[in-house]
C-alpha positions in Angstrom: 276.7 114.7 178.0 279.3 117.2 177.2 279.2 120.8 178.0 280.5 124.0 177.1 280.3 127.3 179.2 281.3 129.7 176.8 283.2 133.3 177.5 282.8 132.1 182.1 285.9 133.3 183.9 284.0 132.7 187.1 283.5 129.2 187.0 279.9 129.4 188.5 277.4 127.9 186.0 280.6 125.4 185.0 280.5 124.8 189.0 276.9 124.5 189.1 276.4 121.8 186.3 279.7 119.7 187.3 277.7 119.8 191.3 274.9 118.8 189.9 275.8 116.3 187.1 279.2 115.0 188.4 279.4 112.2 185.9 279.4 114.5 183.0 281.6 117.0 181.2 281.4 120.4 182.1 284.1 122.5 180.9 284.3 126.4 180.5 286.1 128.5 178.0 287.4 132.1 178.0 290.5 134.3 177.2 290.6 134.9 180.8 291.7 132.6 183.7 289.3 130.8 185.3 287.9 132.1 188.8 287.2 128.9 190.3 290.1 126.4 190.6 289.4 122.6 189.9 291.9 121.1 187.7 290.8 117.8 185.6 287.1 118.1 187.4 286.4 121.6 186.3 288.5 121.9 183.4 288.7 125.3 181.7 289.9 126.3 178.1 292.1 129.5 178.5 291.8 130.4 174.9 289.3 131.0 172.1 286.2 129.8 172.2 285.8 128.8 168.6 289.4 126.7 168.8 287.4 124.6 171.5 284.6 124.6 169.4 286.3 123.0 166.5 288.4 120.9 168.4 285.4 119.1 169.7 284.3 118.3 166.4 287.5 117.1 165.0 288.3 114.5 168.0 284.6 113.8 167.0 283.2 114.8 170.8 281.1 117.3 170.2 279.6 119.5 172.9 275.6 118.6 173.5 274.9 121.8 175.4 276.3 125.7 174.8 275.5 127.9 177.3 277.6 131.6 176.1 278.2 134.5 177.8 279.5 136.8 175.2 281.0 139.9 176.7 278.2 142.8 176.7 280.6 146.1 176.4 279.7 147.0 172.6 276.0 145.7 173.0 274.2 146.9 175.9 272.2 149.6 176.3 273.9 150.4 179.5 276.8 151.7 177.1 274.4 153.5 174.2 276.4 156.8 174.6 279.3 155.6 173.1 278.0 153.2 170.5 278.0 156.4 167.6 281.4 156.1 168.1 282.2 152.2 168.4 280.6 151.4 165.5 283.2 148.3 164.0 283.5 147.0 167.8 279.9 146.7 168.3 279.7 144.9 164.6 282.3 142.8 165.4 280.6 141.9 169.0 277.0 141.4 167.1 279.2 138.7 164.5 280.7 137.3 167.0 277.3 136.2 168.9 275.9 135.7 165.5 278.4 133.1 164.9 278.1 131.5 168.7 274.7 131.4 167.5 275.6 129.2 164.1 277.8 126.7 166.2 277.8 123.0 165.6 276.3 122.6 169.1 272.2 120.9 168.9 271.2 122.7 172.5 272.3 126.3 172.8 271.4 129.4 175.0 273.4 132.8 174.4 273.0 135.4 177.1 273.5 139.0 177.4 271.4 142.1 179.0 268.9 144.1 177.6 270.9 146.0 174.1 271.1 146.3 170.7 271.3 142.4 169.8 267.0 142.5 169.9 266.9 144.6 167.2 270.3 144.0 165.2 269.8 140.2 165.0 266.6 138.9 167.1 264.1 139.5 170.3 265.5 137.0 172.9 263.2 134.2 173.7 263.1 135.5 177.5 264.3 138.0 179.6 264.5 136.5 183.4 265.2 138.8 186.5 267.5 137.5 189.5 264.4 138.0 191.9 262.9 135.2 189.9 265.7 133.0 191.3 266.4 133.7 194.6 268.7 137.0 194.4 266.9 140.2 195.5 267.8 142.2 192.8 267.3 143.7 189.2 269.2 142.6 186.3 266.9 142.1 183.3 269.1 139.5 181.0 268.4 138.3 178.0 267.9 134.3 176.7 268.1 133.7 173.2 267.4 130.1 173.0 268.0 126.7 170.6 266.2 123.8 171.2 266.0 124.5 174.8 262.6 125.5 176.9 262.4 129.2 179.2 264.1 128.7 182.4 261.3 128.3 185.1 261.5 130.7 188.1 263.2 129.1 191.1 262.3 130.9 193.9 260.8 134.6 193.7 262.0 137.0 196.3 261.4 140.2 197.5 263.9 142.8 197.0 264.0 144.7 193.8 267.5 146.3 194.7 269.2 147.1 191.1 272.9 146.1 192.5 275.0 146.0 189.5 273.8 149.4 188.1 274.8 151.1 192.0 278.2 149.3 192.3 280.7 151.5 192.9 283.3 152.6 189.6 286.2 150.3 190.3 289.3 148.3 188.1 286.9 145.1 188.6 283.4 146.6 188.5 282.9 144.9 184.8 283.5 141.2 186.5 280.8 141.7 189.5 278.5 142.9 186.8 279.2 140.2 184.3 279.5 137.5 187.1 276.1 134.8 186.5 274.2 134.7 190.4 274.4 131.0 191.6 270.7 131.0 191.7 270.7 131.3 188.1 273.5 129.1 187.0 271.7 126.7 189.4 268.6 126.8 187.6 270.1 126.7 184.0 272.0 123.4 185.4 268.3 121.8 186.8 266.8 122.5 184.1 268.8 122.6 181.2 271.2 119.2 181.9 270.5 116.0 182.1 272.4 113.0 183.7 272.6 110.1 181.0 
């Protein structure tokens, strides 16, 4: 099985399926570096997403599994003040999930919180909450889904403290509130890998 984590600087759904399937490939792509460190075990792909894309298909290895975290700025509603006047940014953001979306990959799940992409391209196919998966917290994110079944709830928690949204205005505040909760990235590996 050959995996791409698509737009993870943080390394922690990469890290969750390589912990949990060790005798597959999990790689993870962005223009950023990569968070977590791991050489030829965790590789990462510091570059565009779509050059991994094709060069999969061209040394004929095609990734199995897509799992994309396209960054949010121009699409959710969190930042609806300033879309009147981000209009070709937030086009170019919808496009560029659209075209995630259209990848040569059979198994693919795009993710991004609540925004404009239900209406501009299509409802997501879930919407899960980190209290669903062992966090304490709100953080309604979207799943839009291909060829892959709704993540099952892990373990449901109390605590319905909305984190992100309180964290304090900072250089980095966009990474904590981008950054995927292990719980989650657990339960996408469980669930959504498979060890052949």
């Amino acid at each position: 099985m050959r995996v791409l984590i698509a737009c993870e600087f943080s390394g922690v759904v990469r890290g969750a399926f390589a912990t949990r399937w060790p005798w597959c490939e999990v790689m993870s792509c962005d223009l950023l570096p990569t968070e977590l460190k791991g050489g030829m075990i965790y590789p990462h792909f510091e570059g565009d997403v779509f050059d991994c894309l094709e060069d999969s298909v061209s040394i004929k290895e095609p990734f199995d599994l897509m799992i994309a975290f396209p960054p949010c700025t121009h699409l959710a509603v969190s930042g609806a003040r300033w879309f009147k006047d981000k209009l070709a940014e937030q086009e170019a953001a919808i496009q560029f999930v659209k075209r995630l979306a259209d990848s040569y990959v059979p198994r693919i799940a795009i993710e991004n919180p609540i925004g404009i992409l239900s209406t501009r391209w299509r409802k997501p196919d879930q919407i899960i909450q980190p209290w669903q998966f062992g966090h304490g917290e709100t953080k309604a994110t979207c799943l839009w889904l291909k060829d892959l079944p709704k993540l099952t709830p892990t373990k449901i928690v109390e605590g319905r403290t909305p984190r992100v949204h309180h964290a304090s205005p900072s250089p980095d505040r966009w990474k904590e509130r981008s950054r995927t909760l292990w719980g989650i990235a657990d339960a996408m590996a469980a669930q959504w890998g498979w060890g052949d």
